[in-house]
matplotlib code that plots the C-alpha trace (Angstrom):
import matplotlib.pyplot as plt

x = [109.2, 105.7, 104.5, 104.9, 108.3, 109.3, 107.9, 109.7, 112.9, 112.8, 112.7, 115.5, 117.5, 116.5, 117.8, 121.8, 121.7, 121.9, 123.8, 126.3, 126.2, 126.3, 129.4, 130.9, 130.8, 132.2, 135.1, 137.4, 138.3, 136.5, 138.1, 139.9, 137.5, 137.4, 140.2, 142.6, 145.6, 145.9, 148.8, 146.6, 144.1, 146.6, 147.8, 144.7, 144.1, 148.1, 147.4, 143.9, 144.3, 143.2, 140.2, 139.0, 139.4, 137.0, 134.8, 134.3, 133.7, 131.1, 129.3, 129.3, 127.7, 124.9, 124.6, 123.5, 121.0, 119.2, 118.4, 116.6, 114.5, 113.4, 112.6, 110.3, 108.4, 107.9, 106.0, 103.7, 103.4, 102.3, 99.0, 98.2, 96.0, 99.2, 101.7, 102.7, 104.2, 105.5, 106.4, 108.8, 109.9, 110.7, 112.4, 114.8, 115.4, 116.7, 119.1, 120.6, 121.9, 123.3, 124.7, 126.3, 127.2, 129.1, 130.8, 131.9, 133.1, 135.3, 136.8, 137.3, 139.5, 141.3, 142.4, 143.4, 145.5, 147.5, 147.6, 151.4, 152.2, 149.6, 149.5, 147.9, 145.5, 144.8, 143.9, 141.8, 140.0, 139.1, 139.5, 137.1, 135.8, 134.2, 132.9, 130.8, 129.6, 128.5, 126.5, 124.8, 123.5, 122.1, 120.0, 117.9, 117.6, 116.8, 114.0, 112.2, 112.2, 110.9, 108.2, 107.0, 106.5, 104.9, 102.5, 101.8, 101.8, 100.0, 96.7, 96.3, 97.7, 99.3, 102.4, 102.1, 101.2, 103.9, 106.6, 105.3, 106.0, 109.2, 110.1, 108.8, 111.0, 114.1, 112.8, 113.1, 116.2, 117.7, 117.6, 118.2, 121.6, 122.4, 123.1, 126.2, 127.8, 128.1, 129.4, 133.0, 133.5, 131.6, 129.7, 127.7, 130.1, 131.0, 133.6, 131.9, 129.9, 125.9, 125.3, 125.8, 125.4, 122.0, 120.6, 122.0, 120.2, 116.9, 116.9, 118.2, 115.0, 113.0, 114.6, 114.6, 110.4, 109.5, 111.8, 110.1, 106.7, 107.4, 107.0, 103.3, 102.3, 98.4, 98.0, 95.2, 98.7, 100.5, 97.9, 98.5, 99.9, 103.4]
y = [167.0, 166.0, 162.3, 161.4, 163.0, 160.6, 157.8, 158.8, 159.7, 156.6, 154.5, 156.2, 155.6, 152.2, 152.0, 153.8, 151.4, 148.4, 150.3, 151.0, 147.4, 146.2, 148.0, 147.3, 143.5, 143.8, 146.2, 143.2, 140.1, 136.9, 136.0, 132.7, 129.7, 127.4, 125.0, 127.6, 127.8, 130.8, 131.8, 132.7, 133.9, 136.7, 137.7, 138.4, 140.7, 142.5, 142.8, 143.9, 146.5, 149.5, 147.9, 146.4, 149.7, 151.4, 148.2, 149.2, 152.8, 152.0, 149.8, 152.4, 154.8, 151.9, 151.6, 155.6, 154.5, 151.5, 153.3, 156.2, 153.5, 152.2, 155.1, 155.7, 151.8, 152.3, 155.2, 153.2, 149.9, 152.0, 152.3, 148.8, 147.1, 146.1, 148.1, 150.2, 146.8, 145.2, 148.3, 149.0, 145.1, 145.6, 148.7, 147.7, 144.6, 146.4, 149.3, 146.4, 144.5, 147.8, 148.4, 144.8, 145.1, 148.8, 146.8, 143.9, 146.2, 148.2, 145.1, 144.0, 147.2, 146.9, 143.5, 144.8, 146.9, 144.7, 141.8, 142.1, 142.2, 139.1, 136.1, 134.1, 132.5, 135.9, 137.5, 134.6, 134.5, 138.0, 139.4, 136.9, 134.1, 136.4, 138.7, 135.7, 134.7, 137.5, 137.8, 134.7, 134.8, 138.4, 136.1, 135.8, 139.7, 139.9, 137.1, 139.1, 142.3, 140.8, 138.5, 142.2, 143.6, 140.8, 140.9, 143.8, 144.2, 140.9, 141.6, 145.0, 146.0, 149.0, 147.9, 145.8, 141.8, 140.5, 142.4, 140.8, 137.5, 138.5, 139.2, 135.7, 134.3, 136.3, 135.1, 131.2, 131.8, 133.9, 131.4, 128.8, 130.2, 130.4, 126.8, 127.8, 127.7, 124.0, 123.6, 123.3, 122.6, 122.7, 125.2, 125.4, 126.6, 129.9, 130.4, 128.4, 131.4, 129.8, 130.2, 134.1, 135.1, 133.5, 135.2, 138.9, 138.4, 137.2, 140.3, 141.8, 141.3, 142.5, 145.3, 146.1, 145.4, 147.5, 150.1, 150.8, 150.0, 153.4, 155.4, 154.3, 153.8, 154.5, 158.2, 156.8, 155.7, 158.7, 160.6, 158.2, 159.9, 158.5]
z = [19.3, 18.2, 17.7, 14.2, 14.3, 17.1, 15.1, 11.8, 13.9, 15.6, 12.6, 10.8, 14.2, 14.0, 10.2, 10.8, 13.6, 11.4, 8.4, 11.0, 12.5, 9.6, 8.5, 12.0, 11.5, 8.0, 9.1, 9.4, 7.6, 8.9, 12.5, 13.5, 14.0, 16.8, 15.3, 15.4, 17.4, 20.2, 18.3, 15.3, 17.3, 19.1, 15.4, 14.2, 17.0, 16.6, 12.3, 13.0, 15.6, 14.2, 12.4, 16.0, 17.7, 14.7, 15.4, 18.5, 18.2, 15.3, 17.5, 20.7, 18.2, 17.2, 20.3, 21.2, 18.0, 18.9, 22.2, 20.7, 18.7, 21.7, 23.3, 20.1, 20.1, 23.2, 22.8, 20.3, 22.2, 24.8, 23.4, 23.4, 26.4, 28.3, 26.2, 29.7, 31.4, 27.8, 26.5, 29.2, 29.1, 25.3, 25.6, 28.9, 27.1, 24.8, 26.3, 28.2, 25.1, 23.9, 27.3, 27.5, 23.5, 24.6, 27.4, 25.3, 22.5, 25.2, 26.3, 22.8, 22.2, 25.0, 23.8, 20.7, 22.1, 24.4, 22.3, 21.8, 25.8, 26.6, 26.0, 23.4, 25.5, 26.9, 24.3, 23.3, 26.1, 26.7, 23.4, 21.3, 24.0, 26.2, 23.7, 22.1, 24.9, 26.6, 22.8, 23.0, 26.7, 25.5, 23.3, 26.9, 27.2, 23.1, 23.7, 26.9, 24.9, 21.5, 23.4, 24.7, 21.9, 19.8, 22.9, 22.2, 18.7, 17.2, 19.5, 19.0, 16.1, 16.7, 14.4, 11.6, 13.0, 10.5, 12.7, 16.0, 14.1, 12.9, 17.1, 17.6, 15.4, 16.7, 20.3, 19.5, 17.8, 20.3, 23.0, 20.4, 20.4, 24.0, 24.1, 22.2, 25.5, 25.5, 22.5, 22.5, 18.7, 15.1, 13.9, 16.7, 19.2, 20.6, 17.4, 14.7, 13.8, 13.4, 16.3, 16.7, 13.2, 13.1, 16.1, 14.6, 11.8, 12.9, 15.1, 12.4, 10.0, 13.0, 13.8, 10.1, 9.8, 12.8, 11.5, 8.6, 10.5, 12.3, 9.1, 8.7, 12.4, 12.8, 13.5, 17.0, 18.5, 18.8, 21.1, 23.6, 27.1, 28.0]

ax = plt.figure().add_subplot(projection="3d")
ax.plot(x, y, z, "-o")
ax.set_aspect("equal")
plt.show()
């Protein structure tokens, strides 16, 4: 596969991954929040099954997406001054959320599945709790990789600068979001929903700009050895 069909490859890769994201997070109705009772918790999970099970297989296969995008930036950020260190920090970064994401989605499933035979708690615990969590201290992994490729994107241009900004932004809020974990109530907290929803969607809008960055990367980039 030549250069600038990696490039355009990558960038449609990086576009079904949030289509299919996106229609992973909308396949069921909006979870319990933090006020509510175990009890309501479990029979969301038991009325829900099926949905949660195709959840989680739409999300493994965003996951096998947002991988081959990576492999493609990194093939441009590459070119930059320091893109062989950053490059591999963005794209590492990266195929560890999706690893961690594939885990938590497996686990999720699982839940699913047993909620009937556990207990509510249970099922709370390992079927939503752990799942959020897990999502906002990825917030540390989304942060390393998006600081790697603004830093490699905003001096030398190989990408469009406003996309390095857009990473910068998903970095602050990212970590922002992390502090979710000492929040036990409000919209703040693990289940309150701010505090992962806004962290998706600044990542989100950069995934989405450097996405559609790919299509018109600088022709000079692509002769770059890996």
């Amino acid at each position: 596969m030549n250069d600038r069909r990696l490039n355009r490859t990558g960038g449609i890769a990086g576009l079904a991954y949030l289509v299919i994201a996106s229609a992973a997070a909308a396949i069921t109705s909006k979870p319990p929040g933090p006020h509510a009772s175990n009890q309501s918790v479990q029979h969301f999970f038991i009325e829900y099954q099926g949905r949660l099970v195709a959840q989680g297989w739409l999300y493994a296969l965003a996951t096998g997406l947002v991988i081959w995008f990576a492999v493609a930036v990194r093939r441009v950020l590459y070119a930059a001054s320091s893109g062989r260190h950053l490059g591999d920090l963005f794209f590492v970064g990266t195929v560890a959320v999706g690893a961690l994401s594939f885990v938590s989605m497996s686990i999720r499933i699982v839940a699913a599945g047993a909620a009937a035979e556990l207990s509510a708690s249970a099922v709370r615990a390992v079927g939503t709790d752990f799942s959020l969590v897990l999502l906002a201290l990825c917030g540390f992994i989304v942060a390393l990789s998006a600081i790697g490729y603004a830093c490699c994107v905003i001096p030398d241009g190989l990408l469009p600068r406003w996309t390095g900004w857009l990473a910068i932004v998903a970095a602050t809020v990212n970590v922002a979001g992390t502090a979710s974990v000492f929040v036990t109530d409000g919209p703040l907290s693990i289940e309150g929903g701010f505090a992962t929803v806004l962290p998706v969607a600044a990542t989100a809008a950069w995934y989405l700009g450097t996405s559609i960055s790919m299509f018109t990367a600088r022709d000079e980039t692509l002769s770059q050895p890996l």
